[in-house]
N, CA, C and O of each residue as an XYZ file, in Angstrom:
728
protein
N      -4.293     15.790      5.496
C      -4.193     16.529      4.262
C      -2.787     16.370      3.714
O      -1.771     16.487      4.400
N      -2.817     16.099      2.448
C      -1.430     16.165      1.724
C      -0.841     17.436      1.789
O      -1.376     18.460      2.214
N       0.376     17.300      1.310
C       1.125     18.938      1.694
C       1.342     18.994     -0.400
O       1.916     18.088     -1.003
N       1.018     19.659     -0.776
C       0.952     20.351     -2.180
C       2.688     20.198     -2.579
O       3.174     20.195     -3.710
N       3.377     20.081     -1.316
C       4.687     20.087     -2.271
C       5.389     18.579     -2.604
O       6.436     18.063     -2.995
N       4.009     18.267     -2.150
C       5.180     16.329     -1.792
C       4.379     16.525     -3.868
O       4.280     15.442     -4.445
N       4.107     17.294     -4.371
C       3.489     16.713     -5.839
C       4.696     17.513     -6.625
O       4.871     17.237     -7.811
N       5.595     18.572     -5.941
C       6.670     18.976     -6.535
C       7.702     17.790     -7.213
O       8.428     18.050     -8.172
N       7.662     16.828     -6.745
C       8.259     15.427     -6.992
C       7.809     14.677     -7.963
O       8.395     13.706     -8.442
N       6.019     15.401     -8.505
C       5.801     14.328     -9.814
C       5.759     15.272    -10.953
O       5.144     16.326    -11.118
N       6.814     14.417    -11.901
C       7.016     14.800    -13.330
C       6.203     16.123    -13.925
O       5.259     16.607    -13.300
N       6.613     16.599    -15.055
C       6.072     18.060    -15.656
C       4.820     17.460    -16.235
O       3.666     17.890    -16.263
N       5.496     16.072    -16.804
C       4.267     15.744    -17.917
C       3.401     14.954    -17.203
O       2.216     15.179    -17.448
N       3.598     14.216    -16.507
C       2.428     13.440    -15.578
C       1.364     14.968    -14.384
O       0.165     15.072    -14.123
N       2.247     15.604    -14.100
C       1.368     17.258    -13.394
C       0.577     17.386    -14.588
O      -0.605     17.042    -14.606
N       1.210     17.895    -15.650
C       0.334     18.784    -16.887
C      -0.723     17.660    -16.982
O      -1.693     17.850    -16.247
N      -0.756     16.432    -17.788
C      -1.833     15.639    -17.889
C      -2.958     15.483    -16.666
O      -4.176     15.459    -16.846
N      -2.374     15.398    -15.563
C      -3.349     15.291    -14.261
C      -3.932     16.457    -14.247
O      -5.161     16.401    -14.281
N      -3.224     18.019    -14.187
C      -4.264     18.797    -14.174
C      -5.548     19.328    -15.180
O      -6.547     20.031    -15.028
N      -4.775     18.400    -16.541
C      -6.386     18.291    -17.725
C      -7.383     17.707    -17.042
O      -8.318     18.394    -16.631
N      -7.325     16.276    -16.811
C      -7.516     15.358    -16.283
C      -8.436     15.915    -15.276
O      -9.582     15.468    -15.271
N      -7.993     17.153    -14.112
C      -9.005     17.171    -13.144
C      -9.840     18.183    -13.445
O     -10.998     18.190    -13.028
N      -9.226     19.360    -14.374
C      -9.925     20.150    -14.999
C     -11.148     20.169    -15.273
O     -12.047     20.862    -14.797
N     -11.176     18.959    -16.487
C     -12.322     18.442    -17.235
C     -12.988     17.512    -16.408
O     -14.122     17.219    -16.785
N     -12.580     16.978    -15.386
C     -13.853     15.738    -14.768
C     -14.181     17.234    -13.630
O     -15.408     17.268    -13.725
N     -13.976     17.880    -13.103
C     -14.529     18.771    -12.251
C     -15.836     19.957    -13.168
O     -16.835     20.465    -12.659
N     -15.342     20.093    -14.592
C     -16.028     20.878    -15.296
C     -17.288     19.945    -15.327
O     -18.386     20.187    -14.828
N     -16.949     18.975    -15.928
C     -17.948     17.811    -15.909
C     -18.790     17.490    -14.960
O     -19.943     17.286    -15.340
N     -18.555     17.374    -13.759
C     -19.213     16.993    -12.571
C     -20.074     18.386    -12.215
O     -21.189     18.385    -11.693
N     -19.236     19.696    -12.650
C     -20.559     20.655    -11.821
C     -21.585     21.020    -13.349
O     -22.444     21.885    -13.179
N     -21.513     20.535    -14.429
C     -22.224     20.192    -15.684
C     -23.682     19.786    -15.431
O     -24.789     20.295    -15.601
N     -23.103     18.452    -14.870
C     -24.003     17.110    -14.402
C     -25.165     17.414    -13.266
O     -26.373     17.176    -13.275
N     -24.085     18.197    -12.026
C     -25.277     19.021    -10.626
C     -26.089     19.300    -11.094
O     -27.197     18.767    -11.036
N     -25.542     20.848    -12.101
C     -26.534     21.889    -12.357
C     -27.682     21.632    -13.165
O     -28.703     22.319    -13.196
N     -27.381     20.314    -13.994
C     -28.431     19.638    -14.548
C     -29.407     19.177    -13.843
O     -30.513     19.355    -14.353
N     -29.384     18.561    -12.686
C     -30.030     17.863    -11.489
C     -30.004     18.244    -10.660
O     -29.842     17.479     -9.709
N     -30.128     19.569    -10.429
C     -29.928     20.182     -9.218
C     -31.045     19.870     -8.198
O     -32.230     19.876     -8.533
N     -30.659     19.613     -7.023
C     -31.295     19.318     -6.378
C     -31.260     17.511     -6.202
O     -31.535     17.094     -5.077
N     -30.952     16.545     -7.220
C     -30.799     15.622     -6.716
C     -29.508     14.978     -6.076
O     -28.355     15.169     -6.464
N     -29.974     14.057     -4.862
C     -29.487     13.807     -4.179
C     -28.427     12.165     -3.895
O     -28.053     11.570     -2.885
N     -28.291     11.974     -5.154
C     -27.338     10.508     -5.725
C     -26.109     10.553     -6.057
O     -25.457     11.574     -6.279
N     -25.671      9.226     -6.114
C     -24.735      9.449     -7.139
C     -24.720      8.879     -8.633
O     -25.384      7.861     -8.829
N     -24.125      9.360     -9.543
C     -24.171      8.953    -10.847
C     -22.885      8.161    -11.643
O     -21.750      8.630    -11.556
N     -23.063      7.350    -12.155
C     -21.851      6.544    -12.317
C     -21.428      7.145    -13.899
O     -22.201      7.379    -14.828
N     -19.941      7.303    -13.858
C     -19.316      8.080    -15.191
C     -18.353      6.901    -16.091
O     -18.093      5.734    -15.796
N     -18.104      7.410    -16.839
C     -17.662      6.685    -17.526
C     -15.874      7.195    -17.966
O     -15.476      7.454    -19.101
N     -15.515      7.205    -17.403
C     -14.069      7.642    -17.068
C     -12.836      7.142    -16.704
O     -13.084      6.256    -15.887
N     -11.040      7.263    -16.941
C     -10.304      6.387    -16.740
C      -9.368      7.199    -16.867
O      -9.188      7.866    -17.885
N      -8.329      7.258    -15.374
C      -7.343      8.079    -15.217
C      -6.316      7.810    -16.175
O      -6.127      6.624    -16.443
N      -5.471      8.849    -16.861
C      -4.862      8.688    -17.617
C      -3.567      8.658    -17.313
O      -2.867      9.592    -16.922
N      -3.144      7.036    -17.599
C      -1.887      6.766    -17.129
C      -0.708      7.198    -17.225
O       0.175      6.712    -16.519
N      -0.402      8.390    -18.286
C       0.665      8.883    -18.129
C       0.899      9.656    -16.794
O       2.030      9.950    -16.407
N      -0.391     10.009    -16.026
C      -0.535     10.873    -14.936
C      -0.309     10.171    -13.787
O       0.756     10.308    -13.186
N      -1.387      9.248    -13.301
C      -2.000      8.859    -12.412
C      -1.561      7.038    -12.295
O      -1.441      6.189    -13.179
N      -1.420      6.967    -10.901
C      -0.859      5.223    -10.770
C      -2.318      4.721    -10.251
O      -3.002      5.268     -9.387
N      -2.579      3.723    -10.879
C      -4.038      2.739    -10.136
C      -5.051      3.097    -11.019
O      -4.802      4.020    -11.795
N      -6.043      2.610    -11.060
C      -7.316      2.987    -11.811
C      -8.853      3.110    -10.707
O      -9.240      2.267     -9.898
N      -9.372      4.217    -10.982
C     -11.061      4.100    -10.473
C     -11.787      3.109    -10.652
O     -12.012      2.498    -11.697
N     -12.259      2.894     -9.366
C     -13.017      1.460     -9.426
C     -14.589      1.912     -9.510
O     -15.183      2.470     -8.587
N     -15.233      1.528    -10.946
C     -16.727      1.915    -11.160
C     -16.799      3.514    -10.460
O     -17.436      3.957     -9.504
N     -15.957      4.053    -11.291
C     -15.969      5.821    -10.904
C     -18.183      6.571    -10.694
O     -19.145      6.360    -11.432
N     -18.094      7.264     -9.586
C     -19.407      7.648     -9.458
C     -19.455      9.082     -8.996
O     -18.575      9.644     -8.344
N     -20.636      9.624     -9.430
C     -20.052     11.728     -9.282
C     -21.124     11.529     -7.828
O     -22.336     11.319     -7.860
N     -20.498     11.630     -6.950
C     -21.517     12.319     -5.994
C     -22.007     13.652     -6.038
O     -21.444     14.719     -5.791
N     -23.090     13.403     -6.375
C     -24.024     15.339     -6.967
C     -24.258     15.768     -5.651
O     -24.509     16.973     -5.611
N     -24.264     15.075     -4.308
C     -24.064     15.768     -2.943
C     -23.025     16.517     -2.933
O     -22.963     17.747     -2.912
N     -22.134     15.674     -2.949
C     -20.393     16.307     -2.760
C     -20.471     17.485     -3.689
O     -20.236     18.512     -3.053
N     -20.727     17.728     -5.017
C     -20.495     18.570     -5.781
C     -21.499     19.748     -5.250
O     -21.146     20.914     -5.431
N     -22.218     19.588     -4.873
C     -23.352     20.639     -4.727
C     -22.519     21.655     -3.187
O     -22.381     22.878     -3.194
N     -22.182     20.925     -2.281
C     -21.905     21.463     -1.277
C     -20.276     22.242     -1.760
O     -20.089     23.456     -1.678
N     -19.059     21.086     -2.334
C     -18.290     21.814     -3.155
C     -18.135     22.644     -4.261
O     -17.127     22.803     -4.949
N     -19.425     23.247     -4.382
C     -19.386     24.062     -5.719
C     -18.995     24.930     -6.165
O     -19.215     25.046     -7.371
N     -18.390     25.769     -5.635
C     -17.701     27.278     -5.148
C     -16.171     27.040     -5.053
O     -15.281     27.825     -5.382
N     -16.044     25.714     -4.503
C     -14.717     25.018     -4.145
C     -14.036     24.727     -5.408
O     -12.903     25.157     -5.624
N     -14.698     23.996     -6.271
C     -14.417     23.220     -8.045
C     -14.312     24.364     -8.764
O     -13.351     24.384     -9.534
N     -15.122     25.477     -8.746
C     -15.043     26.717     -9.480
C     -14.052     27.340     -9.460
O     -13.354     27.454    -10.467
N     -13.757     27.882     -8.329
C     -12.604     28.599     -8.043
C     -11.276     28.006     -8.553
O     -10.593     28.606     -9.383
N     -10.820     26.445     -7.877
C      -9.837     25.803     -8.002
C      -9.492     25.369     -9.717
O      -8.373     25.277    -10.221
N     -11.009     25.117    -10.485
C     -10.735     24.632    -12.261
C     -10.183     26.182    -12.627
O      -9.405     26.140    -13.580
N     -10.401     27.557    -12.092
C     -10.114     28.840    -12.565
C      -8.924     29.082    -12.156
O      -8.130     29.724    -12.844
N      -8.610     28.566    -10.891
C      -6.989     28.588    -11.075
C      -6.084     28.045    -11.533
O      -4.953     28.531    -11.513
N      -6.503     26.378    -12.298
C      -5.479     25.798    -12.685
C      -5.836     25.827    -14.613
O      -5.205     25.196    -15.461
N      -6.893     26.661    -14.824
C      -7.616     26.930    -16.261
C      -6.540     26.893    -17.657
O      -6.416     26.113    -18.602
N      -5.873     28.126    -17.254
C      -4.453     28.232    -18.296
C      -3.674     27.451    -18.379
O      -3.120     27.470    -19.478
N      -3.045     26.116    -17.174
C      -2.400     25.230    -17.706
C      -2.974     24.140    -17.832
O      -2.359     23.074    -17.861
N      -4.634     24.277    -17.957
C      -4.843     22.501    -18.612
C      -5.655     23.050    -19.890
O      -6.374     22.288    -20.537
N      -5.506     24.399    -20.220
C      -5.797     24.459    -21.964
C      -4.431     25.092    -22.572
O      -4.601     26.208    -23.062
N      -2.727     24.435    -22.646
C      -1.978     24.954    -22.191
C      -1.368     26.064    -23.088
O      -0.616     26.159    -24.058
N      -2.296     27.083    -22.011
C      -1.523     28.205    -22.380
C      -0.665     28.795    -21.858
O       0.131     29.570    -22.388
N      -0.786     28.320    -20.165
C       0.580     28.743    -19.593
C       1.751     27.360    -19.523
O       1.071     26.384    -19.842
N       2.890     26.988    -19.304
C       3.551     25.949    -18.739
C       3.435     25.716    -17.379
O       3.353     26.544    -16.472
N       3.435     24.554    -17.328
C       3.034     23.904    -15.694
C       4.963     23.778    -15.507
O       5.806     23.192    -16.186
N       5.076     24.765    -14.069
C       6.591     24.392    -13.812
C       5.987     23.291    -12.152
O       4.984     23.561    -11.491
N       6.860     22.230    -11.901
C       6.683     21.418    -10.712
C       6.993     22.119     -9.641
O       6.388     21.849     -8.604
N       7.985     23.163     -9.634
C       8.097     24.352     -8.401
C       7.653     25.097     -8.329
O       8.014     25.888     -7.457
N       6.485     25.439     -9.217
C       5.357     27.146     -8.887
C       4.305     25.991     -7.472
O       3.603     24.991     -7.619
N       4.764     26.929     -6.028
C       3.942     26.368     -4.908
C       2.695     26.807     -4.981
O       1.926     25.971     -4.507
N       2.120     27.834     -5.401
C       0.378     28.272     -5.698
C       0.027     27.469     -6.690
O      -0.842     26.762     -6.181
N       0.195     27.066     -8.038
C      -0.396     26.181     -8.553
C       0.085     24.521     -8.220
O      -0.135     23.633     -9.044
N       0.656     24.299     -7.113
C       0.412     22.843     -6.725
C      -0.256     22.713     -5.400
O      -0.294     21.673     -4.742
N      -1.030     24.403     -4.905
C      -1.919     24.144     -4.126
C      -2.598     24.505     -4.208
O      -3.220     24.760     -3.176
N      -3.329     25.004     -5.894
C      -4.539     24.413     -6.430
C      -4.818     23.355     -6.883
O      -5.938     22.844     -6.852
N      -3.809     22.883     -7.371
C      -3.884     21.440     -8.403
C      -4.057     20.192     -7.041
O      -4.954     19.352     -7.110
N      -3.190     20.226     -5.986
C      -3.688     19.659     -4.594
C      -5.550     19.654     -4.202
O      -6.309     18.691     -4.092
N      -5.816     21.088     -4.073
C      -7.020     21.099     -3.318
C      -8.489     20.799     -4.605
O      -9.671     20.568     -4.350
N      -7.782     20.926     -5.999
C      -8.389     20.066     -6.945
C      -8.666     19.102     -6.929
O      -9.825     18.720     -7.094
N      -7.440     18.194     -6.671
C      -7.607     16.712     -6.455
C      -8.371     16.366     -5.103
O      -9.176     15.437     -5.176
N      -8.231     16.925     -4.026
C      -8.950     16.210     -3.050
C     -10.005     16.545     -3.501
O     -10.808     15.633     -3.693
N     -10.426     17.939     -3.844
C     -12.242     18.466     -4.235
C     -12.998     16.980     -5.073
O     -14.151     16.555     -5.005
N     -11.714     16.433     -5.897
C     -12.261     15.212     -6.849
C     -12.247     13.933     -6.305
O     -13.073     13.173     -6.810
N     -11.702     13.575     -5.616
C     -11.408     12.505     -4.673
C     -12.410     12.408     -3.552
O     -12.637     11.388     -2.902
N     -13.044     13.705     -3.382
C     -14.500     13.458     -2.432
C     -15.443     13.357     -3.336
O     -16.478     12.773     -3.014
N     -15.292     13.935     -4.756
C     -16.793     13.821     -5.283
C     -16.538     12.218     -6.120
O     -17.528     11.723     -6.660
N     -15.729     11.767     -6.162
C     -15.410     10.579     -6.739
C     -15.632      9.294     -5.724
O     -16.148      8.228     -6.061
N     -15.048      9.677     -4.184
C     -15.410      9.109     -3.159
C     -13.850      7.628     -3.411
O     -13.940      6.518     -2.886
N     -12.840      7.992     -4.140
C     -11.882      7.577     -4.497
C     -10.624      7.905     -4.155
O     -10.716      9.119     -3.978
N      -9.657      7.643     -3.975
C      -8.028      8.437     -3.868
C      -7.176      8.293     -5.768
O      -7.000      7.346     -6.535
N      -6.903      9.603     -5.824
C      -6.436      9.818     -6.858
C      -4.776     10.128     -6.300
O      -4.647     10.813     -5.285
N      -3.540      9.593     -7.009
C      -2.217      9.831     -7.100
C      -1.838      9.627     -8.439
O      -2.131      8.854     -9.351
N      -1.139     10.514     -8.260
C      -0.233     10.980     -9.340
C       1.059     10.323     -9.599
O       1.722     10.019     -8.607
N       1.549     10.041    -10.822
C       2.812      9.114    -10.825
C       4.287      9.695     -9.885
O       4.515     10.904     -9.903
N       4.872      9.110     -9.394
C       5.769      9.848     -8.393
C       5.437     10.126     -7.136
O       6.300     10.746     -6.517
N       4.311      9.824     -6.474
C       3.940     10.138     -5.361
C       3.980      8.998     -4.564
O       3.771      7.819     -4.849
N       4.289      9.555     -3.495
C       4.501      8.100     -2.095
C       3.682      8.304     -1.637
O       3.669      9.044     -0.654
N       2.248      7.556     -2.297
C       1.067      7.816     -1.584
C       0.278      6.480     -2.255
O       0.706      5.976     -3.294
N      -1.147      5.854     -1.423
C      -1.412      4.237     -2.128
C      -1.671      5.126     -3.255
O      -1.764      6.350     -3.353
N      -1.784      3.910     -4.284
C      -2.348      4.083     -5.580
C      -3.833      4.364     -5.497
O      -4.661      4.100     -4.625
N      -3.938      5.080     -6.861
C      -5.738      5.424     -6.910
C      -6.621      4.305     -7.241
O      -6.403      3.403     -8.051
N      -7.766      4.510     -6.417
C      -8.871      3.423     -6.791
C      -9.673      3.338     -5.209
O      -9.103      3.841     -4.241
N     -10.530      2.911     -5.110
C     -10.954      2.913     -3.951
C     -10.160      2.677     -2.546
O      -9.208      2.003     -2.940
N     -10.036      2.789     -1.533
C      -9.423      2.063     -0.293
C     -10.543      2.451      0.612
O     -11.264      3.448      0.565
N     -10.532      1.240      1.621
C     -11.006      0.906      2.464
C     -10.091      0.666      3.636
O      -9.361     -0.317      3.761
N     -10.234      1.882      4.661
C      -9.227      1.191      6.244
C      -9.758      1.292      7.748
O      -9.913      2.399      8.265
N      -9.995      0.278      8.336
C     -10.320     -0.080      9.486
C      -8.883     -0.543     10.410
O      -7.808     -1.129     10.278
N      -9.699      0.161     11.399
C      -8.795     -0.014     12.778
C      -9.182     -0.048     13.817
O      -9.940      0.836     14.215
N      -8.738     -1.232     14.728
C      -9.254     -1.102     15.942
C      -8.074     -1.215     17.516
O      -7.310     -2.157     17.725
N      -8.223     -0.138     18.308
C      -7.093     -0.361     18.671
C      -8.189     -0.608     20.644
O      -9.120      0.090     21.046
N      -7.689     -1.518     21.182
C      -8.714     -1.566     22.655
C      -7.739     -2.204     23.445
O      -6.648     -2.395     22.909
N      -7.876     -2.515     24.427
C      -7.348     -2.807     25.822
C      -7.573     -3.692     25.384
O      -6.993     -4.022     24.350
N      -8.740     -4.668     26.104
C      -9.004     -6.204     26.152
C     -10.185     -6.509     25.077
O     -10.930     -5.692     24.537
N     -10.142     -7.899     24.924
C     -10.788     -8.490     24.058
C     -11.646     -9.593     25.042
O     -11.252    -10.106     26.089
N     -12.782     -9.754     24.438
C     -13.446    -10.870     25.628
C     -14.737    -11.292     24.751
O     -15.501    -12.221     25.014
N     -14.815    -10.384     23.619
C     -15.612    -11.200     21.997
C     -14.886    -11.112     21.183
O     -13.710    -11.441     21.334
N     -15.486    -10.525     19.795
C     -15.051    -10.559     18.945
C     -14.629     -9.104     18.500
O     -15.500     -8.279     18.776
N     -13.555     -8.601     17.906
C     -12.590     -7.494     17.423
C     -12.517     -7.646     16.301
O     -12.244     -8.782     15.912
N     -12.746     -6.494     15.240
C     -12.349     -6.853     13.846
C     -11.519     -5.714     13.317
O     -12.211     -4.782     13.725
N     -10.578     -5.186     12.730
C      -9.906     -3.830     11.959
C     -10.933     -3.767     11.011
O     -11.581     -2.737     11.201
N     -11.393     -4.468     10.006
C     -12.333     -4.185      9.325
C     -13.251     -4.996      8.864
O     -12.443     -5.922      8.805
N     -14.552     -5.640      8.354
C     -15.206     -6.353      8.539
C     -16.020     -5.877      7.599
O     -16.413     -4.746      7.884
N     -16.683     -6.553      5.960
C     -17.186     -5.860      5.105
C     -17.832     -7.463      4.193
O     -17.447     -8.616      4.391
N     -18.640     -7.097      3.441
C     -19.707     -8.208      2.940
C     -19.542     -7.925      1.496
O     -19.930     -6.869      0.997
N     -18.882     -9.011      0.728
C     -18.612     -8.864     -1.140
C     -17.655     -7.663     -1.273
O     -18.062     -6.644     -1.831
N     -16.264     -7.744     -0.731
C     -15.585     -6.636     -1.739
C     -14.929     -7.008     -2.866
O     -14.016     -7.834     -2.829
N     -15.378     -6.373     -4.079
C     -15.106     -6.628     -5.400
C     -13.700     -6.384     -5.965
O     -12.933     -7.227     -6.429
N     -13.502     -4.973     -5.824
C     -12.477     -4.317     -6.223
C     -11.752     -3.316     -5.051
O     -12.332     -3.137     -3.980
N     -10.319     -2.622     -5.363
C     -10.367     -1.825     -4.452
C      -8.990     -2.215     -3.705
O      -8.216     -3.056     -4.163
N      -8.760     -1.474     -2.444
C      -7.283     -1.347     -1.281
C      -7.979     -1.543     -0.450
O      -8.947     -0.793     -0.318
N      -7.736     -2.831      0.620
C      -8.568     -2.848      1.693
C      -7.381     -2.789      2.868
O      -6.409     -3.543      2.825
N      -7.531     -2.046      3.659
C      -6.586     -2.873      4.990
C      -7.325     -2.614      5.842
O      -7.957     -1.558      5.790
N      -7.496     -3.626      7.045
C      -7.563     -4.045      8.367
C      -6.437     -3.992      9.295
O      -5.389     -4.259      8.707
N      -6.249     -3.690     10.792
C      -5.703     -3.281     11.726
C      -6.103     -3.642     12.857
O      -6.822     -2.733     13.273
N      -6.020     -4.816     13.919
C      -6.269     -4.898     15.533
C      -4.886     -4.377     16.072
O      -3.782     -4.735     15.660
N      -5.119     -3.560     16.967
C      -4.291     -3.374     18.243
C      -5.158     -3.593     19.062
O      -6.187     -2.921     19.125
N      -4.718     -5.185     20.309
C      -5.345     -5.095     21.587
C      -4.301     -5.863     22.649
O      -3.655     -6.763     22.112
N      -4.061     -5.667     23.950
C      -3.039     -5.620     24.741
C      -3.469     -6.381     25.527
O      -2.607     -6.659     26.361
N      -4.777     -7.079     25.755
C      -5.247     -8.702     26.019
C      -6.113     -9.316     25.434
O      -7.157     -8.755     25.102
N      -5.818    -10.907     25.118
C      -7.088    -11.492     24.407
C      -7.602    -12.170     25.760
O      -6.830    -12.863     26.424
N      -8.698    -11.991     26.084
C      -8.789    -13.007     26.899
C     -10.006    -14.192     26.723
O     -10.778    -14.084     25.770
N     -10.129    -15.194     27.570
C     -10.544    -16.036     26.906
C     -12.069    -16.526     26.367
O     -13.114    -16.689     26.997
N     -11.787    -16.674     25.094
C     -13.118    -16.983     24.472
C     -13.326    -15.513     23.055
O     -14.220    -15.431     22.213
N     -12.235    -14.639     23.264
C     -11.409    -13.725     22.510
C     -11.382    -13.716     21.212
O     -10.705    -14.715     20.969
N     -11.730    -13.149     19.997
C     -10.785    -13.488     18.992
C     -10.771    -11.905     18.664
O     -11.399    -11.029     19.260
N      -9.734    -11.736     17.363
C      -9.228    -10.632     16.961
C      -8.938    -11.061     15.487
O      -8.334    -12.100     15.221
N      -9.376    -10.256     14.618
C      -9.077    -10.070     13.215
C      -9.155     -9.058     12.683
O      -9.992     -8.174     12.865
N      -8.138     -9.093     11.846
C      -7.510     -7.741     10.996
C      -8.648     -7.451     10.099
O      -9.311     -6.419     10.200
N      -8.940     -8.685      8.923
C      -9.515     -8.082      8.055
C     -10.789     -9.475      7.901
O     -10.289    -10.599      7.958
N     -12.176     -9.420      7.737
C     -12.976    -10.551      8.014
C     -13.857    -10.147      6.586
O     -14.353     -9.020      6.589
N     -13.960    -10.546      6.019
C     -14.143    -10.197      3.987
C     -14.988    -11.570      3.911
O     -14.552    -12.617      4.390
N     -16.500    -11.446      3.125
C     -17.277    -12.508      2.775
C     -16.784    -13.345      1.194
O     -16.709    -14.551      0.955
N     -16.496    -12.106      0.273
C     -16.314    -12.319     -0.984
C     -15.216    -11.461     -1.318
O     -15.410    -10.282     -1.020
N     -13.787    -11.809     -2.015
C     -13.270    -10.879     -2.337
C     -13.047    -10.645     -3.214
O     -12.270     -9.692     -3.151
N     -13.303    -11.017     -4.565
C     -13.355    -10.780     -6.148
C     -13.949    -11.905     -7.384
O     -13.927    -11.585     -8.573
């Protein structure tokens, strides 16, 4: 879990825009549930982080109506606490610690129903857009080992990872083993 204050570090105006930003795609997403309630997909949106906020872009952004359904109580609460500064009626200061740990547990609430990593400009964290990370860490090797191993990735942060402390023979080890990568 991120710590809410490492976002004390990003800008007034990149915070204020991000928390419109999650405001409205969270209003949006429990919109969409309650419409379909009960189904069990995801739905692809049509949406694009706004760069004064956010570093990286969503790759083919999709609402998981699972995620939202089980977080629903979660999005409610958290769009009601950060409400007044993304229709701004209050000022977003970068050192009020309760509203950067709503505007925090906002973003992850959106980042699971998005199934994406969202960052904010200023943050030492990867950029937003999908990632993908595999790791494998074993003693010996005596087939085949992969950190990550995936068929057509299009878009996206991929990393792969072997840690193993013997190959032995007839062995191999690979970080990252990709059919198609764009």
């Amino acid at each position: 879990m991120n710590d809410p204050l490492t976002l004390a570090a990003v800008g007034a105006l990149a915070l204020t825009e991000g928390i419109k930003f999650l405001y409205t795609q969270a209003g949006e997403a429990l919109k969409r549930w309650r419409e379909r309630k009960g189904a069990k997909t995801t739905e692809p949106v049509a949406t694009q982080l706004p760069a004064a906020a956010f570093e990286g872009r969503l790759t083919e952004p999709h609402l998981d109506l699972a995620v939202v359904a089980r977080l629903e109580q979660e999005l409610r609460d958290l769009r009601a606490a950060v409400a007044d500064y993304a229709q701004d009626i209050d000022e977003v200061d970068p050192g009020e610690e309760n509203l950067l740990a709503a505007v925090e547990g906002l973003r992850r609430a959106m980042e699971a129903v998005f199934g994406q990593r969202i960052t904010f400009k200023g943050e030492t964290r990867p950029a937003s857009g999908t990632q993908v990370t595999g790791e494998a860490v074993v003693e010996e090797v005596f087939g085949y080992v992969a950190g990550l191993r995936a068929n057509r990735l299009i878009a996206g942060t991929v990393t792969g990872r072997v840690s193993a402390k013997n190959v032995g023979p007839g062995g191999q080890v690979v970080g990252i083993d990709v059919d198609t990568v764009g």
